[in-house]
FIGUDREN-63398 format. One record per residue: residue number from 1; residue in three letters; x, z negated, y negated of N, C-alpha, C in turn. Coordinates in pm, whole numbers. Example, Ala and Ser with C-alpha at 12.3 -4.5 7.8 and 13.67 -1.06 7.14 Angstrom:
% FIGUDREN-63398
(kelum 1 Ala (1319 -780 569) (1230 -780 450) (1320 -780 330))
(kelum 2 Ser (1285 -708 225) (1367 -714 106) (1290 -787 -3))
This chain:
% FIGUDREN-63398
(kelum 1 Unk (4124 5365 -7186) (4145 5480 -7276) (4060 5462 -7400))
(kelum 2 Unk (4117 5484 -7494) (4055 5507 -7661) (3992 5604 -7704))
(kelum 3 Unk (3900 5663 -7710) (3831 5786 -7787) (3786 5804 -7893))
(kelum 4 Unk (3855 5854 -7958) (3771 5879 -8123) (3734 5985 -8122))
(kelum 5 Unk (3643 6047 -8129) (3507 6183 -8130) (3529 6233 -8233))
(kelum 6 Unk (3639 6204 -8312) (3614 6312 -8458) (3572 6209 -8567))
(kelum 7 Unk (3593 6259 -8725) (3533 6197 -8833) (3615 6061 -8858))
(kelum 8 Unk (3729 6127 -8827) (3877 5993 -8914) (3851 6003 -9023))
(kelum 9 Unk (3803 6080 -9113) (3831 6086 -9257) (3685 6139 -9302))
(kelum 10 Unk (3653 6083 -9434) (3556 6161 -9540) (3557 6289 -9575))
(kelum 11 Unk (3686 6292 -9637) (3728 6433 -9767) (3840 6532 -9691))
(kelum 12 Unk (3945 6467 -9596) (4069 6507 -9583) (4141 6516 -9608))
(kelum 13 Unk (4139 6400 -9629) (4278 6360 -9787) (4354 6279 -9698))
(kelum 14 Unk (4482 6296 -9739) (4610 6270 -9699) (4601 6148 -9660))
(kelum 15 Unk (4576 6045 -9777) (4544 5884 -9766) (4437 5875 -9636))
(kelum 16 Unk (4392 5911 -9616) (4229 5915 -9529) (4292 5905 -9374))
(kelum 17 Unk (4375 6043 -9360) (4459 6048 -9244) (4550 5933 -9204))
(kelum 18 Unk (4633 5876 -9296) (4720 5805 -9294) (4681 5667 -9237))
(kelum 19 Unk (4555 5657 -9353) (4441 5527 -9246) (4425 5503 -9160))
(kelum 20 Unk (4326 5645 -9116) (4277 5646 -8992) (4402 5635 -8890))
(kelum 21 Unk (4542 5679 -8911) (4629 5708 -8788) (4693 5546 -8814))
(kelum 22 Unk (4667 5451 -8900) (4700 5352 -8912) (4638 5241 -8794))
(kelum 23 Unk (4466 5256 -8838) (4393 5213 -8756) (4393 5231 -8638))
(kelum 24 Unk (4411 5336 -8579) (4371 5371 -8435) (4534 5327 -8332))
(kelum 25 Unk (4632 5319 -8468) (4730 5250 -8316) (4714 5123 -8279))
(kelum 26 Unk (4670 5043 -8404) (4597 4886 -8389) (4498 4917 -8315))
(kelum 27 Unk (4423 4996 -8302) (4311 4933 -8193) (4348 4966 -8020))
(kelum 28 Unk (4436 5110 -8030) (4491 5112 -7936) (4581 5016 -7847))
(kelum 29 Unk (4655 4932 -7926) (4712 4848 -7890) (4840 4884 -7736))
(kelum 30 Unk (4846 4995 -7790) (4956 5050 -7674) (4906 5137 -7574))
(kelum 31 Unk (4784 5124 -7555) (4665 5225 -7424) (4646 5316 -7454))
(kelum 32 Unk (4636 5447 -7398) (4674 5635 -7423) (4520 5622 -7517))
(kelum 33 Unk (4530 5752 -7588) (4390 5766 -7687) (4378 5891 -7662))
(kelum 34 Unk (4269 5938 -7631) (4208 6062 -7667) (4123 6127 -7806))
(kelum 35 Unk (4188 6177 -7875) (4161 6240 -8036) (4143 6368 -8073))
(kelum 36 Unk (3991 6399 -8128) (4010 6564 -8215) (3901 6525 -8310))
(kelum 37 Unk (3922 6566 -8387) (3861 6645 -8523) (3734 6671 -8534))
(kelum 38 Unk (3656 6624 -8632) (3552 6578 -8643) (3503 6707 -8810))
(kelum 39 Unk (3398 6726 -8820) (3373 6829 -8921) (3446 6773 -9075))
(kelum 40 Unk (3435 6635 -9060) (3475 6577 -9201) (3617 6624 -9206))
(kelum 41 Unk (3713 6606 -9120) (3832 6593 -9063) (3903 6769 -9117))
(kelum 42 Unk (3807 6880 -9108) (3877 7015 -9142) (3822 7037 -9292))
(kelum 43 Unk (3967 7124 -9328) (3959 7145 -9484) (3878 7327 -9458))
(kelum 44 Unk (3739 7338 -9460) (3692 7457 -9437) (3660 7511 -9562))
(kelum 45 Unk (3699 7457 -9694) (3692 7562 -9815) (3814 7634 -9817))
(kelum 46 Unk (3926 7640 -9724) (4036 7685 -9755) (4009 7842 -9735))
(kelum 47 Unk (3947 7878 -9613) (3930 7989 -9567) (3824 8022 -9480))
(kelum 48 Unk (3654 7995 -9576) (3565 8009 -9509) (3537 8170 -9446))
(kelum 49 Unk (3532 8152 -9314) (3472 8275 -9295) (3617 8400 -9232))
(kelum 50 Unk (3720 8394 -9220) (3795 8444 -9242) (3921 8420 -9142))
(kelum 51 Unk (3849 8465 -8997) (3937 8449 -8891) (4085 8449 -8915))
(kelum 52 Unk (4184 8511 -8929) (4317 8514 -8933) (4381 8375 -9049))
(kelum 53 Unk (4261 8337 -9140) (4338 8233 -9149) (4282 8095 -9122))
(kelum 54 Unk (4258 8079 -9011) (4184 7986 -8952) (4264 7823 -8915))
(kelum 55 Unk (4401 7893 -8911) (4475 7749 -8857) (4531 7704 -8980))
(kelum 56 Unk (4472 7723 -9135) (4490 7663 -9249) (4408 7542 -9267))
(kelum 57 Unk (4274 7563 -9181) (4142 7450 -9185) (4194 7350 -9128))
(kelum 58 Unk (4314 7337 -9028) (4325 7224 -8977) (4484 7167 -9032))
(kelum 59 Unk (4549 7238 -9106) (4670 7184 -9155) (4706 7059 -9144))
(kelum 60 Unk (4605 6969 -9248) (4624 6815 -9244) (4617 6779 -9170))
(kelum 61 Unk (4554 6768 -9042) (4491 6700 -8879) (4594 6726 -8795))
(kelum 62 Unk (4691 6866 -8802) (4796 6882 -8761) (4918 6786 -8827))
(kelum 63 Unk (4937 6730 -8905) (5074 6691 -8937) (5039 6535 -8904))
(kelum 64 Unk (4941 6478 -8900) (4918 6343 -8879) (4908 6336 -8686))
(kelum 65 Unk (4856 6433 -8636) (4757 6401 -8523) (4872 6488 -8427))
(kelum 66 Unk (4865 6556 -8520) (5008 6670 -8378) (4937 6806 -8357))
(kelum 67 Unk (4980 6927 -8339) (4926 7048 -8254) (4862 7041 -8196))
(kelum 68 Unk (4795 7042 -8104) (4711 7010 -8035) (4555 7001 -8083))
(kelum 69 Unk (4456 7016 -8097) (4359 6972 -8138) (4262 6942 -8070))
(kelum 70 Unk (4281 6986 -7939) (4219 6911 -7813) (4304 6865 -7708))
(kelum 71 Unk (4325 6821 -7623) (4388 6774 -7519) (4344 6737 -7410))
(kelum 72 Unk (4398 6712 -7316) (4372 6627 -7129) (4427 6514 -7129))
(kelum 73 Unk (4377 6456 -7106) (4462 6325 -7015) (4410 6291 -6875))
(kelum 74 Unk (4508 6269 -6802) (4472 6211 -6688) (4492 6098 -6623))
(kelum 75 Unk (4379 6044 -6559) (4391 5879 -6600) (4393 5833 -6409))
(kelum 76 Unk (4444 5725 -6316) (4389 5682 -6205) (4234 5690 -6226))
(kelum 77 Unk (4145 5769 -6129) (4037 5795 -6098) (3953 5873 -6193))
(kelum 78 Unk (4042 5913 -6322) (3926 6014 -6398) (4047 6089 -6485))
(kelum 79 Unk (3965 6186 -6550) (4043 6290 -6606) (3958 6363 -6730))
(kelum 80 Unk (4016 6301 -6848) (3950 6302 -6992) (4012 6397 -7059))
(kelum 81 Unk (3897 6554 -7108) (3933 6681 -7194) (3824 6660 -7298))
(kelum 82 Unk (3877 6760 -7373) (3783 6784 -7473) (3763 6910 -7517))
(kelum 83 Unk (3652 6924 -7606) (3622 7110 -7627) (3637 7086 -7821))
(kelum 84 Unk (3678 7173 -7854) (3674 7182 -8018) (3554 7234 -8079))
(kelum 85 Unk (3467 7171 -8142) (3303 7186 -8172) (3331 7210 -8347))
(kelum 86 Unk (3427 7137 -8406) (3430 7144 -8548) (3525 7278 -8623))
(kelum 87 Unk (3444 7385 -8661) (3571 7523 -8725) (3515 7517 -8789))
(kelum 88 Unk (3470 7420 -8891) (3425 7437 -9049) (3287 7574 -9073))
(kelum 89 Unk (3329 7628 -9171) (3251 7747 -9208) (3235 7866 -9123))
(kelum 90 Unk (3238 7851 -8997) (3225 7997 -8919) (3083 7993 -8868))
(kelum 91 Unk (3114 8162 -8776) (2991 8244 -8789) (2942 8210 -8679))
(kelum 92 Unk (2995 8133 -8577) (2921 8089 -8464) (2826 7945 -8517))
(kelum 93 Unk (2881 7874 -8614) (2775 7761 -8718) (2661 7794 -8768))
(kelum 94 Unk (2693 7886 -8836) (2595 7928 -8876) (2429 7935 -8876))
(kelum 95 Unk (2362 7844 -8941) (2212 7848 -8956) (2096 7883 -9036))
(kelum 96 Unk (2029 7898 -9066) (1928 7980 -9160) (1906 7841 -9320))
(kelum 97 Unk (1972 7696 -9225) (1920 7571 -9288) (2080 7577 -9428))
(kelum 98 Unk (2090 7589 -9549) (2179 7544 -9646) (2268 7452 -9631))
(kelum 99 Unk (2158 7334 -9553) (2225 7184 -9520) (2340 7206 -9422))
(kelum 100 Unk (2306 7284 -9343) (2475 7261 -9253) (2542 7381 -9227))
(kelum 101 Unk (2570 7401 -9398) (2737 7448 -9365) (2833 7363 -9379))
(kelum 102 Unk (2904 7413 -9266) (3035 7391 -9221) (2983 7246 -9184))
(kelum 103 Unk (2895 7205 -9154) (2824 7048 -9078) (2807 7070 -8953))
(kelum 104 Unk (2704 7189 -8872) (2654 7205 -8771) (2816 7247 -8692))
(kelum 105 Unk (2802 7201 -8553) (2910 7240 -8471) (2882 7362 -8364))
(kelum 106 Unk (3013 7426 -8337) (2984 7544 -8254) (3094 7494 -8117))
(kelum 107 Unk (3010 7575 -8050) (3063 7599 -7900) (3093 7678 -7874))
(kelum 108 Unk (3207 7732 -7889) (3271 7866 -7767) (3289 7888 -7649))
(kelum 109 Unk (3256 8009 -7587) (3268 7976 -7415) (3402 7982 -7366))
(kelum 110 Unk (3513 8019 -7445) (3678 8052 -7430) (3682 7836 -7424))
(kelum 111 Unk (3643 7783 -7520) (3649 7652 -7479) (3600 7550 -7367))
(kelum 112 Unk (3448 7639 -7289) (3381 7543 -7183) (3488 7620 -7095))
(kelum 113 Unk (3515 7743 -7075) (3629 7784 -6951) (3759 7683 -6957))
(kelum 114 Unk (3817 7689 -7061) (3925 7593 -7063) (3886 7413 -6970))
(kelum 115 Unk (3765 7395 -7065) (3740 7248 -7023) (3735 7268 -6848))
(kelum 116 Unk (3694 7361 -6785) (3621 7386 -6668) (3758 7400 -6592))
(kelum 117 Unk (3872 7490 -6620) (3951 7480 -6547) (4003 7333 -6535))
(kelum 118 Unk (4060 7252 -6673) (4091 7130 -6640) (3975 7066 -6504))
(kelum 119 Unk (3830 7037 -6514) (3813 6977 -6404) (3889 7039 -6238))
(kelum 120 Unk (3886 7156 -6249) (3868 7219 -6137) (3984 7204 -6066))
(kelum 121 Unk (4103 7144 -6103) (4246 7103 -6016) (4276 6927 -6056))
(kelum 122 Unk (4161 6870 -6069) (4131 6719 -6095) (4142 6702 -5953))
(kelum 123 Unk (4143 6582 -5941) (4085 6506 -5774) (3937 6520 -5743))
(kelum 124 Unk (3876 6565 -5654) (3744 6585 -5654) (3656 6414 -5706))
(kelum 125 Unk (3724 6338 -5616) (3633 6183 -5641) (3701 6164 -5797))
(kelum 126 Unk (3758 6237 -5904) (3775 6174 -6049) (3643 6190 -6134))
(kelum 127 Unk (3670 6069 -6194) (3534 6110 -6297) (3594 6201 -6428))
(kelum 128 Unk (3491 6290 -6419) (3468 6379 -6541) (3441 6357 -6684))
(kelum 129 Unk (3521 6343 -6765) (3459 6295 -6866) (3479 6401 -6995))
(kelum 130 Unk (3380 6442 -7072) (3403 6582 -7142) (3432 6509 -7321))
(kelum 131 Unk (3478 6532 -7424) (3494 6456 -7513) (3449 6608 -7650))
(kelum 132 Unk (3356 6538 -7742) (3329 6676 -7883) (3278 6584 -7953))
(kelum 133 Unk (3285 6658 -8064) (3248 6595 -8191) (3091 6555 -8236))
(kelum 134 Unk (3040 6682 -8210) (2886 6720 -8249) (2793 6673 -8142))
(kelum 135 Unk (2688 6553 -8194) (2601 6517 -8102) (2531 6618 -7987))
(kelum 136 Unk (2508 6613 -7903) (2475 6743 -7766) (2319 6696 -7755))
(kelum 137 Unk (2252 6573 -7820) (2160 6553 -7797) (2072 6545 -7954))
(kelum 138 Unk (1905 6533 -7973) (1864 6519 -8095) (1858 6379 -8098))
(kelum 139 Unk (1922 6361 -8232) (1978 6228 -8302) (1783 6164 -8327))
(kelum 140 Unk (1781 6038 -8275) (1632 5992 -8313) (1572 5979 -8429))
(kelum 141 Unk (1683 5920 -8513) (1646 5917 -8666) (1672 6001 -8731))
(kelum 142 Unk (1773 6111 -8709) (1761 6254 -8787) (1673 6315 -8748))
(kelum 143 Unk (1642 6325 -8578) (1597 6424 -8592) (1645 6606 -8553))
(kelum 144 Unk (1800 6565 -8560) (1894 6686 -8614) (1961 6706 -8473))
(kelum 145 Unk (2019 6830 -8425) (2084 6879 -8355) (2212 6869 -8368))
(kelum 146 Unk (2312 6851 -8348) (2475 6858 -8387) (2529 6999 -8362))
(kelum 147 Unk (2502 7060 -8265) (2547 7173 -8240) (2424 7340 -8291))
(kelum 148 Unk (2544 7387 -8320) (2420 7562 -8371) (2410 7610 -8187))
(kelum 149 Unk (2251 7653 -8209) (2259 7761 -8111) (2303 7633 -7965))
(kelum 150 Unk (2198 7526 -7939) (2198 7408 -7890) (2142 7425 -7774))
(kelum 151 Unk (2091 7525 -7739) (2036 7513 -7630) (2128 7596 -7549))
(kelum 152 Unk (2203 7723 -7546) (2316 7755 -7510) (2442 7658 -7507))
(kelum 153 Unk (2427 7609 -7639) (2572 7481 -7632) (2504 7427 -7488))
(kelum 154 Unk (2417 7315 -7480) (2380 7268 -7345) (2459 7337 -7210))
(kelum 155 Unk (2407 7449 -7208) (2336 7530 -7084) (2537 7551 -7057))
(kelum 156 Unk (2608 7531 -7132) (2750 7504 -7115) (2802 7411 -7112))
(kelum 157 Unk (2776 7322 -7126) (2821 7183 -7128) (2778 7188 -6973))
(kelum 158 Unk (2682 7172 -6898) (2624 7156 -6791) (2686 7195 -6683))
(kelum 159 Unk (2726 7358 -6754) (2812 7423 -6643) (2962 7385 -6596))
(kelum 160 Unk (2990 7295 -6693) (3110 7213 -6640) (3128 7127 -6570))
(kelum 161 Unk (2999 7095 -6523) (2972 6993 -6444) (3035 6872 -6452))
(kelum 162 Unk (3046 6838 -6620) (3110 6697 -6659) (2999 6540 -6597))
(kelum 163 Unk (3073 6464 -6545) (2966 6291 -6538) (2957 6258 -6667))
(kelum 164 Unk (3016 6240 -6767) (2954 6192 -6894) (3019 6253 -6973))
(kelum 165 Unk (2962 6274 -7143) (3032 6312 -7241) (3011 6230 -7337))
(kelum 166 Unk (3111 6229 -7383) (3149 6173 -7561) (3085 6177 -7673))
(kelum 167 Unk (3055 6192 -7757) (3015 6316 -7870) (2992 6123 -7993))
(kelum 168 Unk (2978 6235 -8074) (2920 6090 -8224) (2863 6204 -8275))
(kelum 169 Unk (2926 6239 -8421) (2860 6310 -8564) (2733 6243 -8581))
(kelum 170 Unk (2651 6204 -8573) (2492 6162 -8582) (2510 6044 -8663))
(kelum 171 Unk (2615 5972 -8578) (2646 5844 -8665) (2541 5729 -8648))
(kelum 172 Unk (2497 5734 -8518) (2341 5677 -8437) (2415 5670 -8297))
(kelum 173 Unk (2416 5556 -8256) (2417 5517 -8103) (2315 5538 -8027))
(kelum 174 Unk (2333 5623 -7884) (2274 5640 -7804) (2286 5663 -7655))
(kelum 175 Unk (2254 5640 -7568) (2294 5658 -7455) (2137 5756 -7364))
(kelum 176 Unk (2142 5863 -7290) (2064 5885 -7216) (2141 6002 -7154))
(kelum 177 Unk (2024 6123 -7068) (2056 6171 -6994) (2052 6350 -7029))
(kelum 178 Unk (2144 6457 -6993) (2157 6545 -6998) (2112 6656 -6880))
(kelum 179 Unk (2000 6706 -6871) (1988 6820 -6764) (1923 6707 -6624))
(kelum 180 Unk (1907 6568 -6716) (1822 6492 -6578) (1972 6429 -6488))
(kelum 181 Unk (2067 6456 -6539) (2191 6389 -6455) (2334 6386 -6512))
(kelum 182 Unk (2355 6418 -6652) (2477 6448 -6698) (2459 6278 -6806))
(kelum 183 Unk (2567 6203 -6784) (2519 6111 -6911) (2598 6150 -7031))
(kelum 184 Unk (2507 6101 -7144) (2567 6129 -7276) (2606 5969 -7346))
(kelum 185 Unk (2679 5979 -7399) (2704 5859 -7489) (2719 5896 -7594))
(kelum 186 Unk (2638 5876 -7699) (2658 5944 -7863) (2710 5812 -7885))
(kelum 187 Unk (2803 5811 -8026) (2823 5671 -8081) (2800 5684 -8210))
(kelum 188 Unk (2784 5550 -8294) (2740 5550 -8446) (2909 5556 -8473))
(kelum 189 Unk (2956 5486 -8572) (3079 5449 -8668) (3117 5330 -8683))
(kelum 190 Unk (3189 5286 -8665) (3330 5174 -8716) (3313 5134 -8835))
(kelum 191 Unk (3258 5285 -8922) (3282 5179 -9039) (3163 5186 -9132))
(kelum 192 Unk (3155 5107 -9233) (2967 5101 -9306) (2957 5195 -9355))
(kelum 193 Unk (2833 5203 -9335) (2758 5370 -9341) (2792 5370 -9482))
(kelum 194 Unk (2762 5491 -9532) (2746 5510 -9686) (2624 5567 -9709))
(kelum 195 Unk (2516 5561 -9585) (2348 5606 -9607) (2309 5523 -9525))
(kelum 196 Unk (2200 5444 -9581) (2164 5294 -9492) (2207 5213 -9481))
(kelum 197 Unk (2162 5141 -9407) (2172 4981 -9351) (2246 4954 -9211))
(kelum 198 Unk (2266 5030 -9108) (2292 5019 -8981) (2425 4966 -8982))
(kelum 199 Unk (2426 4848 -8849) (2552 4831 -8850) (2639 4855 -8803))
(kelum 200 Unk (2777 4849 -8820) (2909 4924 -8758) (2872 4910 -8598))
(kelum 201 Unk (2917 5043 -8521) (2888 4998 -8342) (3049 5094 -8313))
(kelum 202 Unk (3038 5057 -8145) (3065 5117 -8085) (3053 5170 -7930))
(kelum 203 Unk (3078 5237 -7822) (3056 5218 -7708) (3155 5193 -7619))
(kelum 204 Unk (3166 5097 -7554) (3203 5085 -7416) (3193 5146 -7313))
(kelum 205 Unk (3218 5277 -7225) (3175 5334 -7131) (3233 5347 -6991))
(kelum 206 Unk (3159 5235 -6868) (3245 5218 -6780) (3170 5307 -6624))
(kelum 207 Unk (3301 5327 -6575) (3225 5437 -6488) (3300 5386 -6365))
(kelum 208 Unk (3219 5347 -6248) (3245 5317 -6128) (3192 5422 -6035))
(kelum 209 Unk (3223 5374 -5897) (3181 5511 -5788) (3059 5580 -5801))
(kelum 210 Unk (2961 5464 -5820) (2800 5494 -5791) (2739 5504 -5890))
(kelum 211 Unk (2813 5435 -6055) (2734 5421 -6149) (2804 5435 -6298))
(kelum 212 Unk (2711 5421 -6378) (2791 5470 -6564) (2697 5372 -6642))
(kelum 213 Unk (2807 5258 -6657) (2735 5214 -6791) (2742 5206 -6906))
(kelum 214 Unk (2667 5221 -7023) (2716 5250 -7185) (2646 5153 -7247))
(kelum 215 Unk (2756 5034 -7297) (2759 4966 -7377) (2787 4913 -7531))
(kelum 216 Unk (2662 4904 -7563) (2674 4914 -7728) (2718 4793 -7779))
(kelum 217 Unk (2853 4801 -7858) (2882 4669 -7917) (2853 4700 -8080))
(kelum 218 Unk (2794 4606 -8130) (2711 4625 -8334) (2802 4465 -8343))
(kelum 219 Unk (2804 4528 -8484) (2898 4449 -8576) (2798 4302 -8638))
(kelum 220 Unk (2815 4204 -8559) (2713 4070 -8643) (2869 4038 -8754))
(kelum 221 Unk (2731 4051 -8882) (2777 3995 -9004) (2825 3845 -9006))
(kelum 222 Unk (2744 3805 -8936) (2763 3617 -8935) (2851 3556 -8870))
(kelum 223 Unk (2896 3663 -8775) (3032 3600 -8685) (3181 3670 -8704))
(kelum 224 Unk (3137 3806 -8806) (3236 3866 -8853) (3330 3925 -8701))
(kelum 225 Unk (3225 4003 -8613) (3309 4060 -8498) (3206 4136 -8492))
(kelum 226 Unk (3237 4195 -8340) (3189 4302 -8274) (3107 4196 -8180))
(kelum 227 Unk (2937 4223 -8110) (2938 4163 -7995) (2835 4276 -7937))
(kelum 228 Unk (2883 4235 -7810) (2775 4344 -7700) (2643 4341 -7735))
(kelum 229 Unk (2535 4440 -7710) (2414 4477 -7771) (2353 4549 -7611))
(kelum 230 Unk (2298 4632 -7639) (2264 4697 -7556) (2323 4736 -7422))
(kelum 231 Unk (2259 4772 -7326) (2328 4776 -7178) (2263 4889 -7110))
(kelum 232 Unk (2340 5043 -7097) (2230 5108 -7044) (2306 5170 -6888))
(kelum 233 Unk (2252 5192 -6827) (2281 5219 -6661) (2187 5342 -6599))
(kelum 234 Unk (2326 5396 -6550) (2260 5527 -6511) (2346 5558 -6330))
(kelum 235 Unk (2268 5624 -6245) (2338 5636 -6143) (2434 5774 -6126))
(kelum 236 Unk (2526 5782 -6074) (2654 5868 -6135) (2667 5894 -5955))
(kelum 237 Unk (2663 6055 -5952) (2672 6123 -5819) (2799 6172 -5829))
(kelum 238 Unk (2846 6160 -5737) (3036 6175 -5722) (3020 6316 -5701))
(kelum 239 Unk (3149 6369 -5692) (3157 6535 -5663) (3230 6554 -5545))
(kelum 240 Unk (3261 6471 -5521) (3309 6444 -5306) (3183 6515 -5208))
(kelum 241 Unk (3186 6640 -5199) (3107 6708 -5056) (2982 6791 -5186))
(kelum 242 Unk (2996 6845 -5285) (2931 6864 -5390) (2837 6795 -5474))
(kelum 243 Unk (2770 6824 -5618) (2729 6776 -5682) (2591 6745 -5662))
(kelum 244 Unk (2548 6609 -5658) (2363 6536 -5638) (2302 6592 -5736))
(kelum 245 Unk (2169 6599 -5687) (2060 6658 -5751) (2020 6531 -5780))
(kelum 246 Unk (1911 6505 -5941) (1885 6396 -6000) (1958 6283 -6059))
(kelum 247 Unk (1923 6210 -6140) (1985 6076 -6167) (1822 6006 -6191))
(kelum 248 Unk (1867 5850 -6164) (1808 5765 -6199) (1902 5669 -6358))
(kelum 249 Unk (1773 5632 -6422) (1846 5571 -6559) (1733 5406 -6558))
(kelum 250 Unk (1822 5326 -6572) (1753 5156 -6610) (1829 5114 -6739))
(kelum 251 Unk (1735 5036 -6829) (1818 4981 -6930) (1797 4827 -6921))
């Protein structure tokens, strides 16, 4: 399965979409993708602030990407949802900081119920895998939170009792642990930064009975590819007879 976390586009420009939906069937190469919307991705000057016209912010993302703006898939042995973290200028974003409007992501609990029912008529032995835009963890080199009101975002995420989640915005690769047992996989970008030096990555994330590993592949200049980087391993408690207390993490 393919996951893109959001942030197909810069501006939201037509061309941008067209790209990105260019790119992602080439990389797909025929294998199902899981896709939503990333803060860059909604046009939130259309109608900041201003519930009833809310499904104007996503116009463009709709005609390229489809209705939908989150989705399920269900895969042999796991079962991949996602929660919608990016509504531009609203009041659940909202922070005291200038810097992130319509940047910081929100969590609704009408969305962790949704995600929650999808697990809850899964196969018990499927892996869980939760998919959002906005980093769930603090980014090392920002510094920065992805989500407003982050410690509640958490304290919901948790309650879904997802095995790993998705997330980017940070635009910083990372792999560690959530609540001491939930894994996270943040990912950087595909494509060169336009702040810094870092190079293009992505993650690999493979999940067997007992275990989750997240693999960072960075872009070497000199060979003009992608090659594996980092290797991180975490132990992954099945939900067959209920959920384990603890994880262990090795890198």
């Amino acid at each position: 399965l393919l996951v893109i976390a959001g942030d197909l586009t810069q501006r939201a420009r037509h061309g941008e979409f067209l790209a990105a939906l260019s790119v992602i069937r080439r990389m797909a190469g025929g294998r199902p993708v899981h896709v939503l919307p990333g803060n860059h991705d909604v046009q939130w000057w259309w109608r900041p602030l201003i519930p009833f016209g809310h499904a104007a912010i996503y116009r463009k993302y709709h005609k390229y990407f489809g209705e939908n703006l989150v989705s399920t898939i269900e895969l042999p042995g796991a079962i991949v949802t996602g929660v919608l973290t990016s509504h531009g200028l609203s009041w659940g974003s909202l922070t005291l900081n200038p810097r992130d409007l319509a940047v910081k992501g929100h969590l609704p609990a009408a969305e962790v119920r949704r995600a929650t029912g999808a697990f809850t008529v899964a196969p018990a032995e499927a892996a869980r895998v939760l998919v959002l835009h906005h980093n769930v963890l603090r980014g090392p080199r920002s510094g920065r939170m992805g989500l407003a009101r982050w410690r509640q975002a958490q304290r919901r995420l948790i309650a879904c009792e997802p095995d790993v989640i998705l997330c980017g915005h940070d635009h910083e690769e990372r792999a560690d642990l959530l609540d001491g047992r939930v894994v996270v996989s943040t990912t950087g970008t595909i494509s060169n930064h336009l702040r810094g030096t870092r190079p293009p990555v992505f993650n690999v994330v493979e999940v067997a009975p007992d275990r989750i590993r997240v693999i960072f592949h960075r872009w070497n200049a000199d060979e003009g590819g992608f090659r594996a980087s980092d290797v991180h391993a975490f132990a992954r408690h099945r939900t067959t007879g209920g959920r384990g207390e603890g994880a262990s993490q090795g890198v």
